[in-house]
DSSP file (Angstrom, degrees, kcal/mol; ACC not computed):
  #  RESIDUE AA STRUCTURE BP1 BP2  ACC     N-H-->O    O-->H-N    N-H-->O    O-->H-N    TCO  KAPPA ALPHA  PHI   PSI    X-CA   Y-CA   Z-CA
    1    1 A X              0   0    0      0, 0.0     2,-0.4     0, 0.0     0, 0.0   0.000 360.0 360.0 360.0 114.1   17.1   26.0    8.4
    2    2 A X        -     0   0    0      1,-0.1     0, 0.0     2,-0.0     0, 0.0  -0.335 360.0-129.6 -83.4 144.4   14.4   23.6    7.7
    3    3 A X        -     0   0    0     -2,-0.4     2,-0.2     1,-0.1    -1,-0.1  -0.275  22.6 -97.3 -82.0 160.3   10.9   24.7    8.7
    4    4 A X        -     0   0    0      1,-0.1     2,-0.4     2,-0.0    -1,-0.1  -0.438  39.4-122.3 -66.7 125.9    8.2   22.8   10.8
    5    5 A X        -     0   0    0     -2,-0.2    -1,-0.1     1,-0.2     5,-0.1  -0.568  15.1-130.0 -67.5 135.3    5.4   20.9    8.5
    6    6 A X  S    S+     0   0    0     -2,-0.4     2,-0.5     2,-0.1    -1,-0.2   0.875  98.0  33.3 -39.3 -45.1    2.0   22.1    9.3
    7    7 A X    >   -     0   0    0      1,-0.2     3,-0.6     4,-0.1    -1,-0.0  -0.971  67.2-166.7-121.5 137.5    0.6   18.3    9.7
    8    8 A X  T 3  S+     0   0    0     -2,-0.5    -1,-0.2     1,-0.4    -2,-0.1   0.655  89.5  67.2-106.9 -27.5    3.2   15.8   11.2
    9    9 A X  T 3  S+     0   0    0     55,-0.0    -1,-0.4    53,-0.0    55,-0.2   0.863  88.3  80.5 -78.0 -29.9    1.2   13.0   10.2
   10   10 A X  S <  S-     0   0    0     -3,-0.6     2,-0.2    54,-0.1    -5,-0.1  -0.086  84.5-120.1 -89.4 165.3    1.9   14.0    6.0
   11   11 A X        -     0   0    0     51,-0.0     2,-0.2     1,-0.0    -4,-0.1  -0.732  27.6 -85.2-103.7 166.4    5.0   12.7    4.9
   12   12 A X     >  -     0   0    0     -2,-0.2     4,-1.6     1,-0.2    -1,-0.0  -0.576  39.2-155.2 -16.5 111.9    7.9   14.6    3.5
   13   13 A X  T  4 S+     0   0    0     -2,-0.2     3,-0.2     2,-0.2     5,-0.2   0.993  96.0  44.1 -46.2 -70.2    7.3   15.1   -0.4
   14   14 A X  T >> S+     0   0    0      1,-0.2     3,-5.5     2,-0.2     4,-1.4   0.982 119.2  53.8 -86.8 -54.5   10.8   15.5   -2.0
   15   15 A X  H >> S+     0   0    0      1,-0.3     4,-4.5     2,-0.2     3,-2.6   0.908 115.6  37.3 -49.1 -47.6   11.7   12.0    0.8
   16   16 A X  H 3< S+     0   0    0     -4,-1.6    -1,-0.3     1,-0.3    -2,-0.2   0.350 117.1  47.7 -80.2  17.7    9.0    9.9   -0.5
   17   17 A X  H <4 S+     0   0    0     -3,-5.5     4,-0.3     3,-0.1    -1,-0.3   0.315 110.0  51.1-132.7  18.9    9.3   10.9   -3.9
   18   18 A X  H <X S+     0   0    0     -3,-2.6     4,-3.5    -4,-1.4     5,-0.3   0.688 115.9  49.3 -99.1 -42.1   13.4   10.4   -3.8
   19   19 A X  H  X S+     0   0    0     -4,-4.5     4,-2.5    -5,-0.5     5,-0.3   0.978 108.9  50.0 -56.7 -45.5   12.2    6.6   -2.2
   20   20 A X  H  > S+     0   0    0     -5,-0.4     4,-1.8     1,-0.2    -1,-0.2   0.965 116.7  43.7 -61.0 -40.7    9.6    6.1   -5.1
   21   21 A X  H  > S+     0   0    0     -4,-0.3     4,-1.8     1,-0.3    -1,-0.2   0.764 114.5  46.5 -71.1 -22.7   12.5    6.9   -7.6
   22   22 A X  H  < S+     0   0    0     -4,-3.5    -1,-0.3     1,-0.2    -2,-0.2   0.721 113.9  48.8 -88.6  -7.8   15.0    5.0   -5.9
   23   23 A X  H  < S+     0   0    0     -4,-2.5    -2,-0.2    -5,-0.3     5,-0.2   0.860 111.0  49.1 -86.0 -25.5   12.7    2.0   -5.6
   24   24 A X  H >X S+     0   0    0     -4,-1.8     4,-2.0    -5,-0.3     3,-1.8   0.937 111.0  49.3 -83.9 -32.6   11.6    2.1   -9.2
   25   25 A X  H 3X S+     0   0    0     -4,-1.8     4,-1.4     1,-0.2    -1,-0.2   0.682 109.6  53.7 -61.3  -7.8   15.2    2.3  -10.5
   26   26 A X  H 34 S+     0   0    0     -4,-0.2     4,-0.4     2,-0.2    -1,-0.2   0.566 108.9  44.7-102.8   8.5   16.1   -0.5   -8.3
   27   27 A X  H <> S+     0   0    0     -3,-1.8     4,-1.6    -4,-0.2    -2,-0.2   0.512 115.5  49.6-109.5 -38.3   13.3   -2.6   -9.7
   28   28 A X  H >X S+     0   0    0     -4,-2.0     4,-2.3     2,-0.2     3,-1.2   0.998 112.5  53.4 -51.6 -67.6   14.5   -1.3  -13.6
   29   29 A X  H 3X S+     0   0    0     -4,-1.4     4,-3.9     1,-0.3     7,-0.2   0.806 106.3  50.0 -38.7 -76.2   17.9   -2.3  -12.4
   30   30 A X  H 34 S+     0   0    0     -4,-0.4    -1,-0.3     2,-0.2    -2,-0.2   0.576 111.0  46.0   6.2 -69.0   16.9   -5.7  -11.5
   31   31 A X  H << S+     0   0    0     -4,-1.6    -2,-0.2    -3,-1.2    -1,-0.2   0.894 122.3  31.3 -57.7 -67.5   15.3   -6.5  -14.4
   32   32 A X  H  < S+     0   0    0     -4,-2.3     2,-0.7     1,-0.1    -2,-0.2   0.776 110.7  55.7 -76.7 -39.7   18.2   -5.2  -17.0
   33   33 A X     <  -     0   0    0     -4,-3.9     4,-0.3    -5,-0.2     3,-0.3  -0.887  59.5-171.9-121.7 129.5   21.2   -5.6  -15.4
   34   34 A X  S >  S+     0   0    0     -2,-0.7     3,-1.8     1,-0.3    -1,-0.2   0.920  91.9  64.9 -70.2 -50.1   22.1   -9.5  -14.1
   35   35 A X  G >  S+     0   0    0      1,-0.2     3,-1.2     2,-0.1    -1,-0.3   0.865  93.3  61.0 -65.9 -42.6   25.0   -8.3  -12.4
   36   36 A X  G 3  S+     0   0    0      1,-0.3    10,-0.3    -3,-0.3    -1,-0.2   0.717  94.7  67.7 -65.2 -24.5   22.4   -6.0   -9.8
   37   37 A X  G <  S+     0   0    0     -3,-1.8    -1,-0.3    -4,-0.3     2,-0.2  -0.074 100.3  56.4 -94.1  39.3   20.7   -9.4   -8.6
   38   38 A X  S <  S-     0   0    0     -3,-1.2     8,-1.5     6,-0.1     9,-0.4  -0.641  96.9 -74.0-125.6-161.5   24.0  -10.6   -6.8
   39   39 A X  E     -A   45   0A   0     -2,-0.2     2,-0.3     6,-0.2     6,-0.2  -0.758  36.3-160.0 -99.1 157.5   26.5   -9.4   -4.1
   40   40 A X  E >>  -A   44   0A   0      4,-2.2     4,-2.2    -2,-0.3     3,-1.7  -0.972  33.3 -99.4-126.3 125.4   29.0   -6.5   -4.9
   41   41 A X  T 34 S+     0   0    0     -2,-0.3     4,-0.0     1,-0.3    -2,-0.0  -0.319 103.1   7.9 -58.8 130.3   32.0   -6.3   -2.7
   42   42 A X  T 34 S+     0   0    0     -2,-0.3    -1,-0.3     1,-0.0    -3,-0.0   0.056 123.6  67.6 103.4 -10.3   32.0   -4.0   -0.1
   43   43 A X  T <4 S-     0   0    0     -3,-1.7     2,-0.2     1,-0.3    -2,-0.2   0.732  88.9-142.0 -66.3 -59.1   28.3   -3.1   -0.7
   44   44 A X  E  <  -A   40   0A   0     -4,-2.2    -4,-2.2     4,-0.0     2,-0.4  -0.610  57.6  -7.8 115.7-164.4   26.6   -6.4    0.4
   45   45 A X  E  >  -A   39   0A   0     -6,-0.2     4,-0.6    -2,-0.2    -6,-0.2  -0.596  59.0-154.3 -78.0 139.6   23.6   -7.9   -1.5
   46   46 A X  H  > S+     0   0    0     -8,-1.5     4,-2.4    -2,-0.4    -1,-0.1   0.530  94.3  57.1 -89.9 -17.0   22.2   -5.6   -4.0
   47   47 A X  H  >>S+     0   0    0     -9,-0.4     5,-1.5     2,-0.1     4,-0.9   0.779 108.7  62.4 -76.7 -12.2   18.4   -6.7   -4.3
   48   48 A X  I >>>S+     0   0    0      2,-0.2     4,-2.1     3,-0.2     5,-1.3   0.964 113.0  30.6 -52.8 -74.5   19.1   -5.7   -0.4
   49   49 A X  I 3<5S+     0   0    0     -4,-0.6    -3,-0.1     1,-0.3    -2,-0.1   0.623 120.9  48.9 -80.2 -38.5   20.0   -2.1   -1.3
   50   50 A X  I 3<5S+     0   0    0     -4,-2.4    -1,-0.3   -14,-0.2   -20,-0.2   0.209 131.7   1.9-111.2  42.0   17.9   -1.5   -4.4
   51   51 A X  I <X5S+     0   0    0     -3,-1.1     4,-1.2    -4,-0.9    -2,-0.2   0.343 124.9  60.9-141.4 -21.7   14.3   -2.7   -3.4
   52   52 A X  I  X<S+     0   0    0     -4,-2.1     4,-0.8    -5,-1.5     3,-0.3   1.000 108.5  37.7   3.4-112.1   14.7   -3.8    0.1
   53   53 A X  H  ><S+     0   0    0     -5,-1.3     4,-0.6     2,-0.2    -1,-0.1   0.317 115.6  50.5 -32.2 -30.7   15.5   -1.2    1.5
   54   54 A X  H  > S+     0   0    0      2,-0.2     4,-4.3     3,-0.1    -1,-0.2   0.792 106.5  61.7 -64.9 -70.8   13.4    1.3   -0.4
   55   55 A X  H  X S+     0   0    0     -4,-1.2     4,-1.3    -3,-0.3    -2,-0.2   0.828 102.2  40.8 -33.2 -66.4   10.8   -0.6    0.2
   56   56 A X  H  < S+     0   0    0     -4,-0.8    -1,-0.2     1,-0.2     5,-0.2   0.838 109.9  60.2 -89.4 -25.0   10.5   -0.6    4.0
   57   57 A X  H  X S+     0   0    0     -4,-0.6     4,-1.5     1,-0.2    -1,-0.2   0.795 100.0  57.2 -44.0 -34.0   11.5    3.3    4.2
   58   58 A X  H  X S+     0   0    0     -4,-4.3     4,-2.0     2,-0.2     2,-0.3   0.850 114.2  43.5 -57.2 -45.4    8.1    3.8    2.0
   59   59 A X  H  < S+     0   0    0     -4,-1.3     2,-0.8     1,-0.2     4,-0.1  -0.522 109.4  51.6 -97.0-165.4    6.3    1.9    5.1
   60   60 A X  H >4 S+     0   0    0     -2,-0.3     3,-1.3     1,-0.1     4,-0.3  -0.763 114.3  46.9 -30.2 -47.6    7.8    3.4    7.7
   61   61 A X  H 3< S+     0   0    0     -4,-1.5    -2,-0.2    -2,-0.8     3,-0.2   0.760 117.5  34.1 -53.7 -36.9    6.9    6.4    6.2
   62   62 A X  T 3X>S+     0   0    0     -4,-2.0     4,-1.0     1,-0.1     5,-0.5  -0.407  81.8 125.5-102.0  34.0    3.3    6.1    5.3
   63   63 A X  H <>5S+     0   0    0     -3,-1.3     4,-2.0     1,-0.2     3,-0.4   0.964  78.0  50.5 -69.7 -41.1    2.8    3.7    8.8
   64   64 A X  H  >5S+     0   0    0     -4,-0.3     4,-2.3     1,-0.2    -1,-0.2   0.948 112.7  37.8 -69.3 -41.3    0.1    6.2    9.7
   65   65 A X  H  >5S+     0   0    0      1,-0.3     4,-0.6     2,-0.2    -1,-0.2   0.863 121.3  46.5 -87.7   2.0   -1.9    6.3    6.7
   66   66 A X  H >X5S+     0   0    0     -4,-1.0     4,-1.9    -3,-0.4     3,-0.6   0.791 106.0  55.8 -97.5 -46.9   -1.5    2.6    6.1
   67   67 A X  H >X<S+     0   0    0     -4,-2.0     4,-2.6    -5,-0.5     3,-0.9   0.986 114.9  47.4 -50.2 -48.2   -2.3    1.5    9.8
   68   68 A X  H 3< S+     0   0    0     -4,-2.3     4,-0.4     1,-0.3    -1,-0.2   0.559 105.7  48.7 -82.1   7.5   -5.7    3.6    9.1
   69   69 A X  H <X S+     0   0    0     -3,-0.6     4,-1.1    -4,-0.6    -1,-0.3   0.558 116.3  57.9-100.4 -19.6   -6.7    2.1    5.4
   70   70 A X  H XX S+     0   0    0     -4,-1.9     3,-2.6    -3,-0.9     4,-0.6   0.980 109.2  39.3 -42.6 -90.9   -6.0   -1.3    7.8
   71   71 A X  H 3X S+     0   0    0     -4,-2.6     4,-1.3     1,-0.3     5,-0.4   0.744 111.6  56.6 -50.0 -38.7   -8.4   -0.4   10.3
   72   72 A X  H 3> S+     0   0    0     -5,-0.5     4,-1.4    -4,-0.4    -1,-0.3   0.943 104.8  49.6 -56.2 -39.9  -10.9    0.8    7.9
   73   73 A X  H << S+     0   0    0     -3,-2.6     4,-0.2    -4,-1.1    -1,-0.2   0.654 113.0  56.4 -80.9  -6.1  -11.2   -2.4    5.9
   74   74 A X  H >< S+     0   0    0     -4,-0.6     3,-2.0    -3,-0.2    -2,-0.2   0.949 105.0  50.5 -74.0 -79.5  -11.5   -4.0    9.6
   75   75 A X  H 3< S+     0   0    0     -4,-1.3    -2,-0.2     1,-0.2    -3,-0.1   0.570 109.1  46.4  13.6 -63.3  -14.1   -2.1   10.3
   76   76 A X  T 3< S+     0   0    0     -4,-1.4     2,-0.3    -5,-0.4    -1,-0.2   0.665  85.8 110.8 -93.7 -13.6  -16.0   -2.8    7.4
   77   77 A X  S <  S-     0   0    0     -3,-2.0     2,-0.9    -4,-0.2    -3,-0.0  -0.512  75.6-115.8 -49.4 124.7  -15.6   -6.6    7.4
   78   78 A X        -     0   0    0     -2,-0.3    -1,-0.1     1,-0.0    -2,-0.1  -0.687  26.0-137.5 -56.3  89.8  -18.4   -8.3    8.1
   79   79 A X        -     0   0    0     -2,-0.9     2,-0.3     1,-0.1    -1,-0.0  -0.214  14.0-157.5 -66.3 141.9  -18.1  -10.3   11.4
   80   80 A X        -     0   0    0      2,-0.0     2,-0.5     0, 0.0    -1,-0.1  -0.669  13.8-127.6-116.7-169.7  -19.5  -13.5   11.3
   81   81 A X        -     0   0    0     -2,-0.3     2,-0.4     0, 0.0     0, 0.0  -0.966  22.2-128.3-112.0 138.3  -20.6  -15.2   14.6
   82   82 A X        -     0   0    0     -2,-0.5     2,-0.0     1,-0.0    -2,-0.0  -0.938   7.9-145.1-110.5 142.0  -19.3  -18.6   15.3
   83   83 A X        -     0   0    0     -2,-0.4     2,-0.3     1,-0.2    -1,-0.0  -0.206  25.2-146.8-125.8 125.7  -21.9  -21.8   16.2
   84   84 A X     >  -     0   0    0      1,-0.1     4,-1.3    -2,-0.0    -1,-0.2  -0.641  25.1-103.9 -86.2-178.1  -19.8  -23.9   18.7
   85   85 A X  H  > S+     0   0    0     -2,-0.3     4,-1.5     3,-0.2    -1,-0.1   0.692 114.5  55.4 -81.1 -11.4  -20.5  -27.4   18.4
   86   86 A X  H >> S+     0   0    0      2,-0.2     4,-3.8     3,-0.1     3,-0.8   0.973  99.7  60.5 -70.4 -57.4  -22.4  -28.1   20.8
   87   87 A X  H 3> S+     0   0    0      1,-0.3     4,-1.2     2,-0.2    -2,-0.2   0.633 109.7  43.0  -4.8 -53.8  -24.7  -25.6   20.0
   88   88 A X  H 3X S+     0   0    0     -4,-1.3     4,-1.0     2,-0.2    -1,-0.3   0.727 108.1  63.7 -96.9 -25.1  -25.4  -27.2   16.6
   89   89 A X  H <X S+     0   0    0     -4,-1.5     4,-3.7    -3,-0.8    -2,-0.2   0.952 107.4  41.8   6.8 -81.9  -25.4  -30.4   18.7
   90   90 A X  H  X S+     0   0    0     -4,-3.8     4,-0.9     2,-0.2    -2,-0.2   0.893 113.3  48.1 -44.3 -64.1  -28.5  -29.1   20.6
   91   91 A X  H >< S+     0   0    0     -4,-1.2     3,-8.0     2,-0.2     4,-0.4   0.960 111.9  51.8 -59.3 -83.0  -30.5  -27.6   17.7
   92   92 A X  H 3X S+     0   0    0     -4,-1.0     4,-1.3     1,-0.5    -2,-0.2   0.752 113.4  45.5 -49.5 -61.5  -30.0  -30.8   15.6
   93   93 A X  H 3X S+     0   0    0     -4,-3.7     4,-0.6    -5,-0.2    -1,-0.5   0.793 110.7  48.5 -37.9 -29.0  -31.2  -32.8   18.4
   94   94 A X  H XX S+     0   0    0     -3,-8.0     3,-2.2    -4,-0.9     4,-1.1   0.972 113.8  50.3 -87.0 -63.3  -34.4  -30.5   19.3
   95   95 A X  H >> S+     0   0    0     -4,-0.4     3,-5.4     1,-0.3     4,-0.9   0.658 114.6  48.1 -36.0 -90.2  -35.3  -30.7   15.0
   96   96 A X  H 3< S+     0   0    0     -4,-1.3    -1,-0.3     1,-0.4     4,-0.2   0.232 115.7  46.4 -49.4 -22.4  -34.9  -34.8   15.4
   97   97 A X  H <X S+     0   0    0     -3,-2.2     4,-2.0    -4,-0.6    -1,-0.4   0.663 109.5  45.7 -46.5 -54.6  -36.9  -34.5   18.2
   98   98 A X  H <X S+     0   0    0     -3,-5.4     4,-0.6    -4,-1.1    -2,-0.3   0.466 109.5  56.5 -86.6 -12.8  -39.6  -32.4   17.0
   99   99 A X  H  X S+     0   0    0     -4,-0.9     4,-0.7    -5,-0.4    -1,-0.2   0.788 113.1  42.7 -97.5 -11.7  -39.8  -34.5   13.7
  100  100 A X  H  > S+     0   0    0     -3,-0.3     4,-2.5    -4,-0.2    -2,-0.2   0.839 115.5  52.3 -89.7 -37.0  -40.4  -38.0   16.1
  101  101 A X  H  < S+     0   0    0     -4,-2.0    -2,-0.2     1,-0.2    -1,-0.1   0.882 111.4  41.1 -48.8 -29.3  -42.8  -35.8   18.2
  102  102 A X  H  < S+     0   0    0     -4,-0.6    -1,-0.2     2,-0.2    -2,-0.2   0.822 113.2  61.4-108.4 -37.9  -45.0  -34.5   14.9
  103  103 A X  H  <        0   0    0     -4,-0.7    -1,-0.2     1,-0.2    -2,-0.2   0.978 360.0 360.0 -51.9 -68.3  -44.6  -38.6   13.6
  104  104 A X     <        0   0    0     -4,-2.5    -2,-0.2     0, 0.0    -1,-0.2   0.564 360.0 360.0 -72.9 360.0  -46.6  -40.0   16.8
């Protein structure tokens, strides 16, 4: 009977580290064997099955810690403010203005 993990938010070790292995042998695979980047009957497509697939089971899994390294680098972006044009309109008139005033 498997037991409850203390923090729900952590991921299963032994799953994510059977996904890292099957996603790096399915990138090995890839690479070395020609035959892996086509379809195989009764399988479907195989870049589907070995990096695909891998792939989005690693995010789903880590969706928490990855939504919050998101939001932290939002956070720390620097917002900038944006000038409508009109705005800069105005100002560019009042300078041009102020430089015929300072002229007469």
């Amino acid at each position: 009977m498997p037991h409850p993990r203390p923090d729900a938010s952590s991921p299963d070790p032994r799953l994510a580290r059977t996904l890292w292995q099957w996603l790096a042998l399915g990138l090995i695979a890839m690479l070395v064997v020609p035959a892996a980047r086509g379809p195989v009957y009764l399988l479907g497509n195989m870049p589907f099955w070995l990096l695909i697939a891998p792939g989005l089971a690693l995010l789903i899994l880590y969706r928490h810690a990855l939504v919050a390294a998101w939001r932290a680098v939002l956070v720390r972006a620097p917002r900038r403010r944006r000038r409508s044009g009109a705005g800069q309109a105005r100002r560019r008139h009042a300078s041009v203005r102020q430089a015929q005033l300072r002229r007469a």
